[in-house]
C-alpha positions in Angstrom: -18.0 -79.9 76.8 -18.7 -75.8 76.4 -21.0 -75.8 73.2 -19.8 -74.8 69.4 -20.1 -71.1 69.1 -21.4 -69.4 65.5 -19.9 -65.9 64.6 -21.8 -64.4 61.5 -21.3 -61.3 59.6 -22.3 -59.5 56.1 -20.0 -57.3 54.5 -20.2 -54.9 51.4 -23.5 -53.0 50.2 -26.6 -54.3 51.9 -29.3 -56.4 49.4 -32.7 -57.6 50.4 -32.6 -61.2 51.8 -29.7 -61.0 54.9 -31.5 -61.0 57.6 -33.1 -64.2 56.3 -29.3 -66.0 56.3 -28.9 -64.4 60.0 -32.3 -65.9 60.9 -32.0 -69.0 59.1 -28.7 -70.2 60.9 -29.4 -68.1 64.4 -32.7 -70.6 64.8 -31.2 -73.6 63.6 -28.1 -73.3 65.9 -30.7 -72.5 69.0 -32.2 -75.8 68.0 -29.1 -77.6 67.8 -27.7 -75.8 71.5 -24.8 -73.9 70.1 -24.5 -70.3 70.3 -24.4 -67.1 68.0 -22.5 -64.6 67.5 -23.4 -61.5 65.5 -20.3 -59.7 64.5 -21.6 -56.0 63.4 -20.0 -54.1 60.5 -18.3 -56.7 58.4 -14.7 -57.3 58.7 -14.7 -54.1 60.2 -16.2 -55.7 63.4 -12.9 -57.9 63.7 -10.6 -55.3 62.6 -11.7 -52.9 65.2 -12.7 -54.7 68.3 -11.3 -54.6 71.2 -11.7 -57.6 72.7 -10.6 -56.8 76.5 -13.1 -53.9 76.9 -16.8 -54.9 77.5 -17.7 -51.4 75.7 -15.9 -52.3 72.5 -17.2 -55.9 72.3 -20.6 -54.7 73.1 -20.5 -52.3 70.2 -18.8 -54.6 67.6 -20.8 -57.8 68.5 -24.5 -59.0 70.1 -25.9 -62.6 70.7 -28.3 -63.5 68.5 -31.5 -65.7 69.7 -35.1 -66.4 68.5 -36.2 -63.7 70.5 -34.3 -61.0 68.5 -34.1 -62.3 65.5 -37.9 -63.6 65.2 -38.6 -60.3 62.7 -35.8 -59.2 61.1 -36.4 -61.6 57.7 -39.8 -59.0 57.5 -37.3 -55.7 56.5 -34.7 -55.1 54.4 -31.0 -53.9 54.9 -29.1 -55.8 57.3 -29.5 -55.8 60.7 -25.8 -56.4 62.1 -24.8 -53.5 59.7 -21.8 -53.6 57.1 -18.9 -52.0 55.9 -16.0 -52.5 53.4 -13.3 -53.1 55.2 -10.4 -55.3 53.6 -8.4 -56.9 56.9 -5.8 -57.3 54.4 -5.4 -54.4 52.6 -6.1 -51.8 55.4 -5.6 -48.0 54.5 -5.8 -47.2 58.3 -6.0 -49.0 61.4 -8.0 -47.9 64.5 -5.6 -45.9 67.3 -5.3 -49.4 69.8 -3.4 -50.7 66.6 0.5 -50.2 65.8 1.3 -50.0 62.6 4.9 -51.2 62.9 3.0 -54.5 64.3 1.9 -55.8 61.2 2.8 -56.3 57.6 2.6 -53.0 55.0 2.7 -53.0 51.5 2.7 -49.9 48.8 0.8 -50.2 45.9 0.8 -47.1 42.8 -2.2 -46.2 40.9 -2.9 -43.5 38.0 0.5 -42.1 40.1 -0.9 -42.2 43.5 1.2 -44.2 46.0 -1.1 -45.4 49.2 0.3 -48.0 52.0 -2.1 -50.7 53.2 -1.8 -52.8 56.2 -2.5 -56.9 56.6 -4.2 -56.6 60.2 -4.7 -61.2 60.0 -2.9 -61.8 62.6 -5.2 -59.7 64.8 -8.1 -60.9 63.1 -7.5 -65.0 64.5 -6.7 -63.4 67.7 -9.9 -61.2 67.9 -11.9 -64.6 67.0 -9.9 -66.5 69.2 -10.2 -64.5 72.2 -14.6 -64.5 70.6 -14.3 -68.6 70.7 -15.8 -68.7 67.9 -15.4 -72.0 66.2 -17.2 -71.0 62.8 -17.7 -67.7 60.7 -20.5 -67.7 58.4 -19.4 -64.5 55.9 -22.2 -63.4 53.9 -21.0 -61.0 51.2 -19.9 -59.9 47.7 -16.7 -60.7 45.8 -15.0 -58.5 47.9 -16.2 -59.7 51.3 -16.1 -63.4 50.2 -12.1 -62.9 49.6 -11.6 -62.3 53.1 -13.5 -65.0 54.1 -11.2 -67.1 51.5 -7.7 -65.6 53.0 -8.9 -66.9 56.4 -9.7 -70.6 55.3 -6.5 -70.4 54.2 -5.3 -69.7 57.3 -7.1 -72.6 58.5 -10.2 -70.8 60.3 -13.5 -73.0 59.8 -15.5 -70.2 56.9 -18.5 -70.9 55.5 -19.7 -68.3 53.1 -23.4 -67.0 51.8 -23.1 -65.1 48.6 -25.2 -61.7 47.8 -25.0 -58.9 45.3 -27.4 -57.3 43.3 -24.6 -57.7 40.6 -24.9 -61.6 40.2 -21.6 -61.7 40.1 -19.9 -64.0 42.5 -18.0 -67.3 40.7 -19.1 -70.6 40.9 -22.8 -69.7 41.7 -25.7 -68.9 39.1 -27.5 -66.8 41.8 -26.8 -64.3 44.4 -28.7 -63.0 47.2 -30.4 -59.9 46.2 -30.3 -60.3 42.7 -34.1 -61.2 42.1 -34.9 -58.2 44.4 -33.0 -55.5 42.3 -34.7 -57.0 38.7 -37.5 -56.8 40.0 -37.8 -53.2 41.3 -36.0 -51.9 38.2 -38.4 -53.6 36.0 -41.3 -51.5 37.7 -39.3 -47.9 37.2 -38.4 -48.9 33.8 -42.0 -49.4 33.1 -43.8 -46.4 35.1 -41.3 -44.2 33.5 -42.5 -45.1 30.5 -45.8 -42.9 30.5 -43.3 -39.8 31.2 -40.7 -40.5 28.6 -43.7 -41.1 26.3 -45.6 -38.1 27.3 -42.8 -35.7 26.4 -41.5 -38.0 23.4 -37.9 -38.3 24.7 -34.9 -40.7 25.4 -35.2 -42.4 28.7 -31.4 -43.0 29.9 -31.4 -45.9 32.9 -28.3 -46.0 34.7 -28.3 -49.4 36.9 -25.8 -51.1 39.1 -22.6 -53.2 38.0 -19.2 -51.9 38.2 -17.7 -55.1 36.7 -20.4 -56.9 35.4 -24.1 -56.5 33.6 -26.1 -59.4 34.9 -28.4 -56.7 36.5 -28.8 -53.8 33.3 -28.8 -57.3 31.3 -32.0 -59.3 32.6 -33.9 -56.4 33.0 -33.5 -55.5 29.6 -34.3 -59.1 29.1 -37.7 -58.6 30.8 -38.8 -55.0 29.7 -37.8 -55.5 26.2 -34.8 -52.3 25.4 -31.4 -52.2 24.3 -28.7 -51.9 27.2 -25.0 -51.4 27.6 -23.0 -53.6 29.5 -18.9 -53.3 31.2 -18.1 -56.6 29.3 -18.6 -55.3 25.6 -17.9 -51.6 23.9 -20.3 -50.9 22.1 -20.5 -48.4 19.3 -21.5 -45.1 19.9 -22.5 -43.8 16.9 -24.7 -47.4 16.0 -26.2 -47.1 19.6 -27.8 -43.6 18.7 -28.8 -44.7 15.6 -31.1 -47.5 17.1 -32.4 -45.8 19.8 -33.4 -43.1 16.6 -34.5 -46.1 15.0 -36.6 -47.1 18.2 -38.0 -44.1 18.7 -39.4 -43.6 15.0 -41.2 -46.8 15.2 -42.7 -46.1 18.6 -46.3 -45.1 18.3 -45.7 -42.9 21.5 -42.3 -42.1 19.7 -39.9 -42.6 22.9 -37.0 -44.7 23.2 -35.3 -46.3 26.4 -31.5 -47.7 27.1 -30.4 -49.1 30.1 -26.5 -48.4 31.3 -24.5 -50.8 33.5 -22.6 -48.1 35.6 -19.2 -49.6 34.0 -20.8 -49.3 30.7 -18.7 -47.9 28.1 -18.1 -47.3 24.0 -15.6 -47.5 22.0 -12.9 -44.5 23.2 -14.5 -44.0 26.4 -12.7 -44.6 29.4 -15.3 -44.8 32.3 -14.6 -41.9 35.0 -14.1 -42.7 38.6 -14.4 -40.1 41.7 -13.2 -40.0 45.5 -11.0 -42.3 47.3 -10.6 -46.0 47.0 -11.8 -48.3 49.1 -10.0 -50.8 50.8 -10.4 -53.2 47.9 -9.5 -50.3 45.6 -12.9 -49.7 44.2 -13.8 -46.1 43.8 -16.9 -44.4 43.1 -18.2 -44.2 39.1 -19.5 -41.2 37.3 -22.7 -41.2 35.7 -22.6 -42.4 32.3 -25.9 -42.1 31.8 -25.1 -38.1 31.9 -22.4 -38.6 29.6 -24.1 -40.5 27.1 -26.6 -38.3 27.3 -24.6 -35.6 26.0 -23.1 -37.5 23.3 -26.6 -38.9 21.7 -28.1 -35.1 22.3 -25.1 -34.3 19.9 -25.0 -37.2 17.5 -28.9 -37.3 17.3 -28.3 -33.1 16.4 -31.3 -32.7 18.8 -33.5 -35.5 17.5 -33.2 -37.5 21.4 -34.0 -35.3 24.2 -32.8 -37.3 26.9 -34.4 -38.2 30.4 -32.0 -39.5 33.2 -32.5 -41.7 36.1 -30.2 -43.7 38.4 -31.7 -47.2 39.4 -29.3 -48.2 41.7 -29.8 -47.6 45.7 -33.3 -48.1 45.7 -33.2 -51.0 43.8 -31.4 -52.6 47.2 -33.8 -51.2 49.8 -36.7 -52.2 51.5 -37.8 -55.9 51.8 -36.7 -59.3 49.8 -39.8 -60.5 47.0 -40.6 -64.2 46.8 -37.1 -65.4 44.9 -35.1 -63.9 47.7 -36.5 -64.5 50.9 -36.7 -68.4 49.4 -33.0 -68.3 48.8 -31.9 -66.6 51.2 -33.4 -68.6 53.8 -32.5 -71.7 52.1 -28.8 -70.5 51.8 -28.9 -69.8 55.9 -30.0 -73.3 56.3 -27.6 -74.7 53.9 -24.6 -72.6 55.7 -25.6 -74.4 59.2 -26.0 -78.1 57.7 -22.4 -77.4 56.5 -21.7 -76.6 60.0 -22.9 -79.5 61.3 -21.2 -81.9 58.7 -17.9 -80.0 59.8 -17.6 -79.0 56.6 -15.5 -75.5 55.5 -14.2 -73.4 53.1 -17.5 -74.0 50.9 -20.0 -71.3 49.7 -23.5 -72.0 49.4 -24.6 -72.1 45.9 -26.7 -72.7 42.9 -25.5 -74.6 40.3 -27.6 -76.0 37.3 -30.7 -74.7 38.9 -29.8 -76.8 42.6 -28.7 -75.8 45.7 -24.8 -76.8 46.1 -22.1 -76.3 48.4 -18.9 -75.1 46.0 -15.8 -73.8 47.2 -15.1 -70.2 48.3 -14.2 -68.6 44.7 -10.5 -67.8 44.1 -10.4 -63.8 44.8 -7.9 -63.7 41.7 -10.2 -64.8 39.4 -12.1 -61.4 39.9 -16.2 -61.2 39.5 -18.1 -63.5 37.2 -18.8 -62.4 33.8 -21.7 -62.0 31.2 -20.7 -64.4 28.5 -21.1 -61.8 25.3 -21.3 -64.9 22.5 -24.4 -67.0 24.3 -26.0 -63.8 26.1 -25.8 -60.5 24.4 -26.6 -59.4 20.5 -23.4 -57.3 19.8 -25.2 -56.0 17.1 -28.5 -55.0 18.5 -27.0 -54.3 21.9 -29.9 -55.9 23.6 -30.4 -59.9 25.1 -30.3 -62.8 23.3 -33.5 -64.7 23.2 -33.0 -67.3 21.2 -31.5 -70.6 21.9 -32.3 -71.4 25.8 -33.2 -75.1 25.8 -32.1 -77.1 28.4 -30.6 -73.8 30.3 -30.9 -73.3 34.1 -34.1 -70.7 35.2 -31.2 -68.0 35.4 -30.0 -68.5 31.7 -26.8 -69.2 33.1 -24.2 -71.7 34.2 -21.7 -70.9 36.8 
């Protein structure tokens, strides 16, 4: 009987924590006598490969072992690599593909018309011709769609979720997120002796495109007003708290934190470059531009300082919250394995670990719910009312 192969793969931006998942299962599957797989750059690593030439499949794959894995859990990043490739939605295939051989569709936004390929087929064959019997996909919302469109095609998936965003459905936590809290926390607080020195506005612009878990709970934990993608918030009643702020400040300084889909009331966040293959594109600065706008609505009063908390807030190594989950989640994902289980994510739910199914990609990225979890009025967290609430102040 040949033994039950493991193929494993992390997609999207990198977070603190994935080598932990890769170690976690690569050790236990050692133990158990199977063998793993490590697919390198996401989806792209199925897309691409070339499964007849030992060249390709030695750049798009490696076997993983205690021996090379025994140290990567100590570093940050991920150490098969990522990308954002969308097998379904593919803007261009590499040259050993035909286009006419698979599946095209058009899509039209702002009145730009791009065709996208559905490379699936290719994808079972490349895994196939791997004999791989699992896939552990550890990724965002956008990675852990793929991952769903192949358990519907009846491929055994087991999925790790990770984003700095906390944002993935039916989980209340997400590799990385502690991580990213953390380290913004620290700038927000060693910036504070600068801001205060001059007696300015500091302006934090912090990742989440759809959602403001992160700008939210570190707002929670240093204690300032933030903006968020799921509420537009008024301009003109921002400035004048931050004013506000800044008057009853000792050190006279005030501080705001900016999800980078934040927005107001009549501003339409501005987007930059080419989409990605799940048609993300890159944001503008808000911070800049509400800079500009409380420079001119303050009439000089707020003299803004800018900073962009968002790719450092993903490097280096995973804190205490991270490395836990994370290496609990790669256990988790192998126990599933070995119960034959598939199509589940790992998961936190009501504070426990859980297996729940892969999320639905047309449900889109969990939200922040506004009426338990942000003060419309103050524009700042809600403290009040958290009996009996998971230790993430959140449910999935």
């Amino acid at each position: 009987m040949s033994k039950l192969r493991v193929g494993i793969l992390t997609g999207g931006g990198d977070v603190p924590g994935l080598n932990s998942v890769i170690k976690g299962v690569t050790y236990r599957a050692e133990e158990a006598g199977m063998e793993v797989l490590g697919i390198r750059r996401g989806w792209k690593g199925l897309t691409h490969i070339e499964t007849d030439d030992p060249a390709s499949v030695a750049d798009y794959t490696i076997a993983l072992n205690r021996d090379n894995t025994r140290t990567i859990d100590r570093f940050g990043g991920t150490w098969l690599h990522s990308s954002r490739t969308n097998p379904s939605k593919m803007k261009k295939l590499p040259p050993h593909l035909r286009v006419e051989d698979y599946p095209s569709r058009e899509t039209t936004k702002d009145g730009v018309t791009t065709t996208s390929w559905d490379v699936t087929a290719k994808v079972l064959k490349n895994l196939a011709a791997l004999k791989l019997d699992y896939l552990v996909a550890i990724g965002g919302d956008d990675t852990l769609s793929y991952a769903a469109r192949l358990n519907d095609e009846n491929f055994n998936v087991i999925a790790v979720p990770k984003t700095m965003d906390n944002d993935v459905r039916n989980t209340e936590y997400c590799i990385g997120f502690s991580t990213a809290i953390s380290r913004a926390m620290e700038a927000v607080q060693r910036q504070r002796s600068t801001v205060g020195s001059h007696e300015r506005l500091g302006i934090f612009r912090i990742f989440g495109r759809d959602a403001g878990y992160t700008a939210l709970y570190t707002a929670y934990v240093t204690s300032i007003r933030c903006g968020i993608p799921e509420y537009k918030f008024d301009l003109n009643h921002m400035v004048e708290l931050l004013i506000e702020d800044r008057k009853r400040n000792p050190s006279s300084y005030a501080l705001v934190l900016l999800s980078e889909g934040a927005a107001w009331e009549g501003y339409k966040v501005q987007e930059y470059g080419e989409p990605d293959d799940y048609g993300h594109r890159k944001k503008m600065n808000v911070g800049e531009v509400f800079a500009d706008k409380a420079r001119e609505i303050s009439k000089g009063t707020l003299d803004p300082i800018i900073s962009d908390l968002t790719y450092d807030l993903r490097s280096g190594a995973p804190d205490f919250t991270d490395k836990l989950v994370a290496t609990t989640f790669g256990n988790m994902a192998f126990d599933a394995i070995l119960a034959k289980k598939s199509g589940l994510m790992t998961a936190i739910v009501e504070g426990q670990y859980a297996l729940m199914p892969i999320p639905d990609p047309k449900l889109g990225p969990r939200k922040v719910d506004i009426e338990k979890m942000y003060n419309t009025e103050r524009y700042r967290p809600k403290y009040d009312n958290h009996l009996g609430l998971p230790i993430f102040l959140t449910r999935a």
